[in-house]
N, C-alpha and C positions, 0 to 999 in steps of 0.2 A: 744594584738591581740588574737583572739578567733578563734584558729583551729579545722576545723570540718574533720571528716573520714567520709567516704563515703564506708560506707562495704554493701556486698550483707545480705536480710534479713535473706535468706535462711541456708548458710555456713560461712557465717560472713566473707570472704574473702575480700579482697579491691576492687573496682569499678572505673576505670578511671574517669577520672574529668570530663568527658561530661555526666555524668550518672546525673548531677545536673541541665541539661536541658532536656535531650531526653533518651528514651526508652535503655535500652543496655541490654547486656547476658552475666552474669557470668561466668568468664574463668574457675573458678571451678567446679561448680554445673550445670552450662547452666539454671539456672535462669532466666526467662524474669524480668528484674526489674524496673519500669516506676519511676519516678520521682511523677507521680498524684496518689492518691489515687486506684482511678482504673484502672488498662490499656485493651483493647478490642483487640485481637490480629487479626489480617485481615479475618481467616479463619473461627473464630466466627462473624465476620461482616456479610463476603458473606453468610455464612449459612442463618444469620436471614435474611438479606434481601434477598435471595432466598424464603424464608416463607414466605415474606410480599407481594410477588407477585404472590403468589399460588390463582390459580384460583378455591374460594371456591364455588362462587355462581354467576357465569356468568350471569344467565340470570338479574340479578338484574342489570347490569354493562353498564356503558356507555362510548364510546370510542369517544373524539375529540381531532384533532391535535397528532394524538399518546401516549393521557397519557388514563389511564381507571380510570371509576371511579364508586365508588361504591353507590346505591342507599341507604339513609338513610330513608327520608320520603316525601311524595310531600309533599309543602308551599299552594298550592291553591288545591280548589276542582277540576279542570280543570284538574290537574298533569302535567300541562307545567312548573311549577316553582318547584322544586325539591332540596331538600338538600342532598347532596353527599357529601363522603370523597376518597381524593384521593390516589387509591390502587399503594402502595410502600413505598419507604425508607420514610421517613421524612412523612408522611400521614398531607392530611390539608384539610378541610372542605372547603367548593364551594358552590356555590348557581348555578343552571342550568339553566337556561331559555331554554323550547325546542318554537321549530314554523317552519311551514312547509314552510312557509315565507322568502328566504333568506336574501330578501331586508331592513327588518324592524331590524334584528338582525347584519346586516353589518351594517346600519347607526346606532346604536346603540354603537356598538364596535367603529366607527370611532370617534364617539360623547366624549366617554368617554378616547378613548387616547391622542383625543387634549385639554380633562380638566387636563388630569394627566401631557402633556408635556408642559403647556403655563409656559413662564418663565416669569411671572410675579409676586410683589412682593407677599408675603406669599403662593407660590405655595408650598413650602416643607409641610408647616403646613397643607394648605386646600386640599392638593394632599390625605391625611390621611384621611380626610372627607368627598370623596366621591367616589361612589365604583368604584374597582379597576381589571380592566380585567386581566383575565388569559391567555383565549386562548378563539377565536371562528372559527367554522366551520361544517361543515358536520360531523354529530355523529354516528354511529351503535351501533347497541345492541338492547335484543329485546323489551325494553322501549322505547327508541329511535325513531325505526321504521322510518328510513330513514330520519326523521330531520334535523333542522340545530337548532344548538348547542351554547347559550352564557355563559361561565364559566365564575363566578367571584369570586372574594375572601369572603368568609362569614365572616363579621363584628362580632367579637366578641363581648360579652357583650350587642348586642342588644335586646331586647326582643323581640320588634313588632314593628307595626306600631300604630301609632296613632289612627286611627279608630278601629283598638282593642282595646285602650285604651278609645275612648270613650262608645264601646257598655261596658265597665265595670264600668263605670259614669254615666248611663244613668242624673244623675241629674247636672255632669258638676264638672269637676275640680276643684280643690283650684286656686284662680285666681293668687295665688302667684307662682306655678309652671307653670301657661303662659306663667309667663315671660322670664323664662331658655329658655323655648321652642321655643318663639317667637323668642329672641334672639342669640339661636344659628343659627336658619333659616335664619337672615338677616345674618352672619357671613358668613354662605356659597355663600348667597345670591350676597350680594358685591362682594365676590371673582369670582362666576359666571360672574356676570354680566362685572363686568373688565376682564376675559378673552374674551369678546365678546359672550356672550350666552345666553339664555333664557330658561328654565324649560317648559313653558307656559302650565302645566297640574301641577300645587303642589294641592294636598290635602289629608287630612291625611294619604290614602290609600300607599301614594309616602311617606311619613316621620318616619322611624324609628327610635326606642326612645331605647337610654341607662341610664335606671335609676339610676346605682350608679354612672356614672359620668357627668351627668347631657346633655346627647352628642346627637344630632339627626342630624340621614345620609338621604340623599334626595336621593331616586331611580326613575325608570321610567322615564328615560330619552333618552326611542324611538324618542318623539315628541319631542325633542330639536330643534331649531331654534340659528341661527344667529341671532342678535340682529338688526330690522330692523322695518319698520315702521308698517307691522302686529307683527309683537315679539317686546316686549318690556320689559324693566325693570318692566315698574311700573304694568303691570299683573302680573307677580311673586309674588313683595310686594302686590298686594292687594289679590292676591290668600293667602295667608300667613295669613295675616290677617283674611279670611276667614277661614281657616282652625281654626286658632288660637278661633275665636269667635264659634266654632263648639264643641267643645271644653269644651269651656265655658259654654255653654248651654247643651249638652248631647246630639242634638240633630243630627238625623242618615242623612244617604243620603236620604232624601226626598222631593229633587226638592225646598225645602222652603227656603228661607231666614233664619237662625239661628238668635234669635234674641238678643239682648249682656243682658245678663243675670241679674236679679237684684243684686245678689251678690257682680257684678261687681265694684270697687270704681268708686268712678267717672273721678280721672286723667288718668286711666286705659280703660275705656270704653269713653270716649272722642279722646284719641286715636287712639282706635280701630275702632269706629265710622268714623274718618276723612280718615284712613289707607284702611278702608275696601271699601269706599264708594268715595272717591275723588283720580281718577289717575291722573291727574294734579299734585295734591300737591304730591304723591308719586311720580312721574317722576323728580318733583324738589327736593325733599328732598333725593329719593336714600336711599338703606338700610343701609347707616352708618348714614345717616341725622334721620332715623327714629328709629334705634338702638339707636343713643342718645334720642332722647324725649322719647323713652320707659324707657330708664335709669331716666332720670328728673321724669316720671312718677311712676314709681316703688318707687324712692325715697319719694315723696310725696302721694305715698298711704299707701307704708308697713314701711316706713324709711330707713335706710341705709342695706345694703343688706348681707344676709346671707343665708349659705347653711341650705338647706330644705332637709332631705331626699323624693323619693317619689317613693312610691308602684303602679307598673300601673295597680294591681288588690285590690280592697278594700279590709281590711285585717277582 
């Protein structure tokens, strides 16, 4: 049997037997002596977080639902979309959506809390993959300017959006990195669409892309719909598609038809072709019907599949 002593570091005196779980004080020296490596004594807490709340630079600051929050950098030339971190203990980065508009940013918040609560299968998993409300409501501050207010969680590790990623292609993606793209799309897509919902505006502008883990989040989801006979599945899959062949081509928002690029293999752009251009057959096939024959296809153009790293700016 292997007996251990448990003495203070300080005066080497003995320590009661709870000192090998929790915090205690040396009946000799008054030692605070913790069991972890470092211990934080309360009075050093409230200090720091006394300082984390010190109001350096108000006017930068935006207040909804009672928390504040600090301006980082607008996201758009507009400055309605805004990166913030939020001022206090534990600080976490937000995305802001402002709009003088109350109504478009309540359906929005309402849109987004019945994708995060449907208890449908893979909700833990897809709940991860698409954004995640904070808090919305009326904001002040003198950014702000009497707005109303959508806080969301900012997605780590995303870079952009896909339409960034093509004005830095202008001549169009490796068609191998489509496929990630594509089908992470239908992944959320399915899961969408089985909680009863519709996107019905995807294109690049709405799909942020996480390049080391291969991850694309679908935002812009004001104009979400019920799934109904103007909303439906299969405009989603075939906006996707669309997107996807945009892509592939380089080419920007300009009213035209993108057209599937010659690069493209041909199991690959036969696909694309049917996906982008027949919603029938997406409405029957559905983004797991179509998630597989882009698998069949992938297999049959590049062979059995393997991780690609991918830079969303040319190096």
């Amino acid at each position: 049997m292997i007996f251990v002593s448990l003495n203070c570091p300080q005066c080497g005196a003995s320590l009661p037997s709870s000192a090998r779980w929790r915090t205690v004080q040396c009946l000799y020296c008054s030692a605070i002596v913790s069991p972890q490596v470092r211990t934080i004594l309360a009075a050093d807490f409230r200090a720091a977080y006394e300082r984390s709340l010190a109001d350096d630079n108000a006017a930068s600051h935006i207040v909804c639902a009672g928390q504040r929050y600090r301006i980082i950098t607008p996201l758009t030339s507009s400055a309605s979309v805004l990166l913030a971190q939020r001022i206090g203990a534990g600080p976490e980065r937000v995305v802001i959506k402002l709009s003088q508009s109350p109504h478009a940013l309540q359906h929005e918040a309402a849109i987004l809390h019945q994708l995060q609560a449907a208890a449908i299968p893979g909700a833990a998993y897809f709940s991860q993959r698409l954004p995640q409300l904070v808090a919305q409501g009326a904001a002040t501050g003198n950014v702000a300017a009497g707005a109303q207010a959508l806080v969301l969680r900012h997605p780590v590790g995303y870079w952009g959006s896909l339409a960034d990623v093509r004005r830095h292609y202008p001549g169009g993606i490796d068609p191998r990195h489509a496929v990630w793209m594509w089908r992470r799309m239908l992944e959320v897509l399915g899961y969408v669409h089985a909680a009863g919902w519709a996107h019905g505006r995807l294109a690049p502008e709405h799909l942020l892309v996480h390049p080391a883990d291969h991850g694309i989040l679908i935002i812009g989801w004001a104009g979400a719909q019920r799934l109904s006979v103007k909303a439906t599945a299969a405009r989603d899959l075939m906006q996707a598609a669309w997107s996807i062949r945009s892509l592939l081509d380089g080419s920007g928002d300009d009213g035209n038809e993108p057209p599937i690029a010659a690069a493209v293999p041909a199991p690959l752009a036969t696909l694309l072709r049917r996906a982008s251009e027949d919603a029938h057959w997406c409405a029957r096939h559905g983004a797991a019907g179509i998630d597989q024959a882009l698998k069949t296809a992938a297999v049959a153009a590049f062979g059995p599949p393997r991780f690609l790293h991918f830079t969303p700016t040319p190096r």
